[in-house]
N, C-alpha and C positions, 0 to 999 in steps of 0.2 A: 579398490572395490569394483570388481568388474562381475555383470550381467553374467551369469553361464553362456560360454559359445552355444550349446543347445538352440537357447531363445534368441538366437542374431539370425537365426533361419528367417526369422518376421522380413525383413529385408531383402530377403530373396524369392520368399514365396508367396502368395495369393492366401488371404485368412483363410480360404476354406481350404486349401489344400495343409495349411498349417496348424487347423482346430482338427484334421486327420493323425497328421504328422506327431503330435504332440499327446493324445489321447493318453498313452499309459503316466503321463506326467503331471497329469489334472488334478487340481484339490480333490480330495475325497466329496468334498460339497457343491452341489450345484445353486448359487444364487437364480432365483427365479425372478425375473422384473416384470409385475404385477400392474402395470398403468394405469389400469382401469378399478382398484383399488386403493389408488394413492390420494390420498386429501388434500385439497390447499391447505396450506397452513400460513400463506403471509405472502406478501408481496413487497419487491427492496424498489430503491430508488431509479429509474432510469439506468444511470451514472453511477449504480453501487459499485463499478470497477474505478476506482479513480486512481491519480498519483500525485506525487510533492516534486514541486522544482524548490528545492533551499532558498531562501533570502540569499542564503550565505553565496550561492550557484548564480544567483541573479546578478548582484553585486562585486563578487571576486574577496575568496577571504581566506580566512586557515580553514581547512576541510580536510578527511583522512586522509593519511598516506596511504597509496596501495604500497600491497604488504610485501610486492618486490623490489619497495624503496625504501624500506623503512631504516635498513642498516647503512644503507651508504646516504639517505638523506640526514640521518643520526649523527653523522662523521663531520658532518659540514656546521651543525645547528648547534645554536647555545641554548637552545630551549630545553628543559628539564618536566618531567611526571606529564602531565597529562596534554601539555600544550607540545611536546615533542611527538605526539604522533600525528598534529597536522603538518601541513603544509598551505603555502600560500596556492591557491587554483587564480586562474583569470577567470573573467567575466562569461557567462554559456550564450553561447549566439542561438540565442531565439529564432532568427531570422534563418536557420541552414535550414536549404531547402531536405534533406532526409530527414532531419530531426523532426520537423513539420511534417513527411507524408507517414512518419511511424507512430507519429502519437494523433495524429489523426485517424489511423487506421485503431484507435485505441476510443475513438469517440462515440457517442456523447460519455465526456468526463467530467468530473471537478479536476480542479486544478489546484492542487494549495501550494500557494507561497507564505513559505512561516519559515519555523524552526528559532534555536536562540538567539540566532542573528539579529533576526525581527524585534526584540525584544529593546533592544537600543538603538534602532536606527534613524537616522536624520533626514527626513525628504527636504534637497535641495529643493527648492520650488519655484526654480528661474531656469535661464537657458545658458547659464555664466558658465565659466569654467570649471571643473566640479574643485570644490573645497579640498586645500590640499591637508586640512584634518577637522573632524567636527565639532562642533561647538561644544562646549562645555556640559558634562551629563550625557554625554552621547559616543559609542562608541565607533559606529558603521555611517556611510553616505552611501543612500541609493540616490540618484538621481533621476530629473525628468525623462532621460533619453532611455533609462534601462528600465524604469516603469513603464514604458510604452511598449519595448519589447515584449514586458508582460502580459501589456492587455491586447497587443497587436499578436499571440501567438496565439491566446486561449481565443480569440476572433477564428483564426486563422484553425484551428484544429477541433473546432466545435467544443470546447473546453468551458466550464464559468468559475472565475476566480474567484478563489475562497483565500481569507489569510489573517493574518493578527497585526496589532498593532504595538508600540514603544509602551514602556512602563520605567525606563529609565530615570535616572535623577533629570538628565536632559527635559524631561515632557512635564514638570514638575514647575507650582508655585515658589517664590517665598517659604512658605507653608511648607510646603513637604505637599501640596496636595496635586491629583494628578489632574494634568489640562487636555481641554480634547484638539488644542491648537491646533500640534503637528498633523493628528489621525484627519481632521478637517482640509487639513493642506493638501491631504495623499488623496481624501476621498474629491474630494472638489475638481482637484487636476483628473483623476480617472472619469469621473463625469465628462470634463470639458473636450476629452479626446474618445467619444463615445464608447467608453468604456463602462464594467459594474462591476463592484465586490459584492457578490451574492450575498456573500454569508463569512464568518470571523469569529475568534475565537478573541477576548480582551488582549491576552495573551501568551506565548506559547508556554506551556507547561509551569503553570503557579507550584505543583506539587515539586517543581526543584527551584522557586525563586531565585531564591539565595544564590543558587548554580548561575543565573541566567537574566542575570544584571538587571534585576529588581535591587531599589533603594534596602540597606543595610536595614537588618533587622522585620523584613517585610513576614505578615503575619496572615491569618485568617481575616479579623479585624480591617486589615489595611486593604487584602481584597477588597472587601465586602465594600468598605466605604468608594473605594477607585470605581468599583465597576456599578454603582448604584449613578455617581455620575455620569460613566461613561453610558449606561444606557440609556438615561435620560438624553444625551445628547442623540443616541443613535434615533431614538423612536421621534425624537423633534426634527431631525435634519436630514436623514436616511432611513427613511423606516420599511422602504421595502427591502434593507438588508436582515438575515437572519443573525441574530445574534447565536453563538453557540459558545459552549462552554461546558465542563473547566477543560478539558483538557489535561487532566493528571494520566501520570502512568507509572508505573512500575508495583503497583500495591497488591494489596492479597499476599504476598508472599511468592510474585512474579520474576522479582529485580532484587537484586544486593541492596543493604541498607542504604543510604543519603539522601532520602526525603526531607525537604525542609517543611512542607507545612500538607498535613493527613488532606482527604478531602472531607470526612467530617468538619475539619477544622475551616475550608472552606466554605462549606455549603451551609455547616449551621451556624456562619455570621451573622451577625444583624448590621446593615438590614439584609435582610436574605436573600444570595441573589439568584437567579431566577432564568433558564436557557427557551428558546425554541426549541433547541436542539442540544441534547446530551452530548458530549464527545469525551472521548478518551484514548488513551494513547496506548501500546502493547506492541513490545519487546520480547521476547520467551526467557531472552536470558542476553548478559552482555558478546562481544566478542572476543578474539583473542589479544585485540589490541590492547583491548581493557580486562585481560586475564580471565577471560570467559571457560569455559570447560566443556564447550559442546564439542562433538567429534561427530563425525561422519555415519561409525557405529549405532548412531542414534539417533541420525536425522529420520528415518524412516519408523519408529517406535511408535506406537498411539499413545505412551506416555507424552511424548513431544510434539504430534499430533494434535494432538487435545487440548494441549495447555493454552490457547490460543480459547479455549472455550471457559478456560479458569477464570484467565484473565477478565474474560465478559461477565463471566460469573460475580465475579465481585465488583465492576462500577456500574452493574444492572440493580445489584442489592441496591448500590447508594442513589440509583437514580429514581428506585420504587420509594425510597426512606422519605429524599428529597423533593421529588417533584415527578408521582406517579405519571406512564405515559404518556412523558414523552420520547420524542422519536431519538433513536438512538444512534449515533456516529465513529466508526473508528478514525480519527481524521488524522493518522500518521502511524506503519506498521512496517516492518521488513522481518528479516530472516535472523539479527540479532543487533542490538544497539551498538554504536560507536564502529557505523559503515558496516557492520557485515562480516563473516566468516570468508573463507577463500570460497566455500563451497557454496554459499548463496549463487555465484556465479555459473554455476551447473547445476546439470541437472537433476540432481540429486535435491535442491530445494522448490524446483516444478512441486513437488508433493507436497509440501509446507502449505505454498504459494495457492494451489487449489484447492489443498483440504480447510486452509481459512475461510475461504471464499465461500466454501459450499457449509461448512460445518455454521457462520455468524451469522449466513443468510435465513440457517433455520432458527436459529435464536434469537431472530427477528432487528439484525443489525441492519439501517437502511443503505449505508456506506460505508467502505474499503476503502482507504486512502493508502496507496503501498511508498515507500520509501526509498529508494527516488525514481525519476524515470531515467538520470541520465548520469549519476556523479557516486563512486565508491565500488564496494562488492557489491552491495544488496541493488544497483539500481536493474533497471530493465533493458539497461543497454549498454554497452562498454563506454566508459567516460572518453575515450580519446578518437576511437573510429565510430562511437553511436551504430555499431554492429549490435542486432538482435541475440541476446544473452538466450538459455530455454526457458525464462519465467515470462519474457518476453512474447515466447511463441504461444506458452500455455494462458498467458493473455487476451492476444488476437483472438484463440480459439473459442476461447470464454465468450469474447465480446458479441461474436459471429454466432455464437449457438445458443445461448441463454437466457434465454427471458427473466420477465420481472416475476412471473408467479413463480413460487416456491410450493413443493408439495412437499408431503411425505414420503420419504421411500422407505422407511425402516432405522433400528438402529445398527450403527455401524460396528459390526464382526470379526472377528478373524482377519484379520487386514486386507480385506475387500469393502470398500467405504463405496458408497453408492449416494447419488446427488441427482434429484430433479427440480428442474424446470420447466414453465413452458421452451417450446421452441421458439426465439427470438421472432417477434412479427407475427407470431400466428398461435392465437389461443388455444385451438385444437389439438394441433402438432405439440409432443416434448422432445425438452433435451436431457441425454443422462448422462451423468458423468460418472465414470464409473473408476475408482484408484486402487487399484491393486500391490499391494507394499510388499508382500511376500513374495518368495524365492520359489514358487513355485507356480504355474501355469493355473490362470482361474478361469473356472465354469460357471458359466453365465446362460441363463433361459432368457431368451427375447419373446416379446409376445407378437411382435408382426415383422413382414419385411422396414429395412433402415437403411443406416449410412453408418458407415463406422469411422472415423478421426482417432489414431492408434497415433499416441506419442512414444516410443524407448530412445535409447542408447546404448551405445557399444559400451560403455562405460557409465558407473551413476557420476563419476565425478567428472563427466566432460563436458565441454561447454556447446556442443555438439550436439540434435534433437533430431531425430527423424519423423516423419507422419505416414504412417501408411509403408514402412521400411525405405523411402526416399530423405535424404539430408534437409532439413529446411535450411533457405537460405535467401538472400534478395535477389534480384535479377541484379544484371550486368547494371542498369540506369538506379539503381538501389530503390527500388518500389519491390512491393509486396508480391508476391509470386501466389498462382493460385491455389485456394485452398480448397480441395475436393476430396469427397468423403469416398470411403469402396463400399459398394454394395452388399447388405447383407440380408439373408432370408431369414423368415421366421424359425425360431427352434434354438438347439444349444451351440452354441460361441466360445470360443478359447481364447483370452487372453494371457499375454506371454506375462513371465515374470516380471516383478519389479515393472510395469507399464501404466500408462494413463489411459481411458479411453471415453471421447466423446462418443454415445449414439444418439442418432436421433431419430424419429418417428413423424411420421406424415399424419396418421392415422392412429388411435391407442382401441 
């Protein structure tokens, strides 16, 4: 799937001499951006760009195979169905210094560490050798030295750590009942090394329990009754952490069947339980690991587009059903479940990647959690050199240009999708984001002089992002190279095919 050579001109020529160049090839429609027109309609978090480092990343465990090993790691492994497309990863050095100036450059974030890992794991809570297997009820050992990792990175990159806790038999009475022992051991040691968990989910994704080493049999009921203790514990012992929750994902008719418990079934427990913050979890559709059927043909569709607003569509229903306004969370998202498509890795899911962002912000989501930053297809950076992936760049730009307000810009057309913000720092000044999915060069009216941030590629499927027709890339010492916009005058603008393009305004 390659860009027409036509539109690679962007790379050699100056916009205006290419909004020249291009004229007989222009949509028949001119988008007019109207600023002074545009309504607030809501305002997201600081930190609505966040992302996830895995329990599983922190710790060292099975995690996907990339899919250029899957055959010859297949050859070697006795493992069969669904446990043969991990493999074992080592532990993620929090501590390298690029990994720190890249996700800094992604800051202010959240930070989540969860995922099903989290669900059974053991905090050693000494300085001993670490357990050569964990206690009974428990499947995973993080230990003291790689939880510090955790809260010495999110220190270290303006990040605040959000995350869940065990639900295993391990964290369990006598009784079958659950104990807040362990989550006390994890939160006390992050205390005593000046550290905080903001904010936590009971644990990660109730709507697959069953999947995700919750006790046999676990129900709506058994939620109900676990997390009625567990918040009692949090509002007596840590109450400036936000509890959030549930957490479910794949419903509406999102994900392939294997839900173990609805969130009706959830939420209308008795005794009822009760979030600061809503969250939920959104996948579009599995991978190919997991026999997915997305294609490339369809990354760019507003069917596929949009489905990311379905998704919100329906645990917004259940959050108005259950517990009108409150604030709403996506706190775990990528390109498709079960690591990722090959093509999450290019640029060809930059358009996913932004049109979530801009599309949940108007629908008044207050945070983005993306999935992961560092580990599979879908994360933001190549797991092995933490080289900058294009969702990674479409990121930074994000981060750099967008403020918290949110206006209206219209509804989204013809596959020219249009997104405003203020401009990052400055309430007068916007930022627009403007994504142009068709095969055809789009016109665009600006209403003053700007800046223009033009992302393509030689290719949608390359892992390869230009701005402005220059290659992004790090410098030689692997820090951030500078990001400067080209100047544009008021009037009408041609953006190239298949393009992303930041503007922004001093003045509206």
């Amino acid at each position: 799937m390659k860009i027409k050579p036509f539109f690679l001109s962007i790379s050699m020529l100056s916009v205006l001499a290419f909004s020249s160049f291009a004229q007989n090839s222009e949509s028949s429609t001119t988008k007019t951006i109207n600023l002074k027109q545009m309504s607030l309609i809501g305002q997201v978090d600081e930190r609505y760009q966040s992302f996830n480092v895995e329990m599983c990343e922190v710790i060292g465990g099975d995690f996907w195979i990339p899919y250029n090993l899957i055959d010859s790691v297949r050859k070697v492994s006795k493992k069969t169905g669904f446990a043969a497309l991990k493999w074992k990863i080592e532990p993620i050095n929090l501590y390298e210094k690029k990994l720190r100036n890249l996700a800094t450059a992604l800051g202010p974030t959240y930070v989540r560490v969860s995922g099903t890992w989290a669900n059974a794991i053991y905090f050693q809570d000494n300085d001993d050798i670490p357990l050569a297997n964990p206690p009974a009820g428990f499947k995973n050992i993080l230990t003291r030295s790689q939880w510090k990792g955790v809260v010495d990175f999110c220190k270290a990159v303006d990040g605040k750590l959000v995350s869940s806790f065990p639900i295993s038999e391990g964290v369990r009475d006598k009784d079958g009942n659950w104990s807040p022992k362990n989550v006390k051991s994890i939160m006390d040691y992050t205390k005593s090394i000046g550290g905080e968990i903001v904010a936590a989910e009971m644990f990660n994704e109730p709507s697959h329990a069953n999947h995700g080493d919750a006790p046999k049999g676990y129900n709506g009921e058994t939620y109900a009754k676990d997390f009625s203790v567990f918040e009692s514990f949090v509002k007596k012992e840590f109450p400036a952490m936000k509890i959030l929750g549930p957490g479910s994902t794949g419903e509406g008719g999102i994900l392939p069947s294997g839900l173990d418990i609805p969130i009706d079934k959830i939420l209308g427990a008795s005794p009822k339980p009760t979030f600061e913050v809503f969250t939920y979890h959104y996948y579009g559709t599995v991978s190919q690991r997991c026999m997915g059927g997305q294609k490339p043909a369809m990354a760019l569709s507003n069917e596929w587009l949009s489905k990311t607003e379905k998704g919100l569509e329906f645990y917004q229903n259940m959050r108005d059903k259950y517990m009108p306004n409150t604030p709403i969370w996506l706190t775990e998202t990528a390109e498709t479940a079960c690591g990722g498509n090959p093509m999450a890795a290019t640029y060809i899911d930059t358009f996913r990647y932004l049109e979530q962002l801009g599309r949940l912000a108007k629908k008044g989501v207050q945070v983005v959690m993306h999935n992961t930053l560092a580990r599979s297809e879908y994360a933001l950076l190549d797991h092995d050199t933490h080289t900058p992936r294009p969702n990674y760049w479409a990121a930074l730009l994000w981060n750099k240009l967008m403020g918290t307000q949110v206006y209206d810009a219209g509804t989204s057309t013809n596959g020219v999708d249009i997104f405003t913000h203020n401009l990052k720092g400055k309430s007068e000044g916007r930022a627009v984001l403007v994504v142009n999915t068709n095969d055809t060069v789009a016109s665009i009216e600006i209403p003053s002089n700007g800046k223009l941030y033009l992302l393509t590629a030689d290719e949608l499927l390359s892992k390869k992002v230009k701005l402005n027709g220059k290659e992004l890339s790090l410098t030689d010492d692997d820090t951030i190279p500078a990001i400067k916009g080209t100047s544009l005058k008021k009037g009408k603008i041609q953006l190239p095919a298949q393009s992303i393009a930041f503007l922004t305004f001093t003045k509206i």
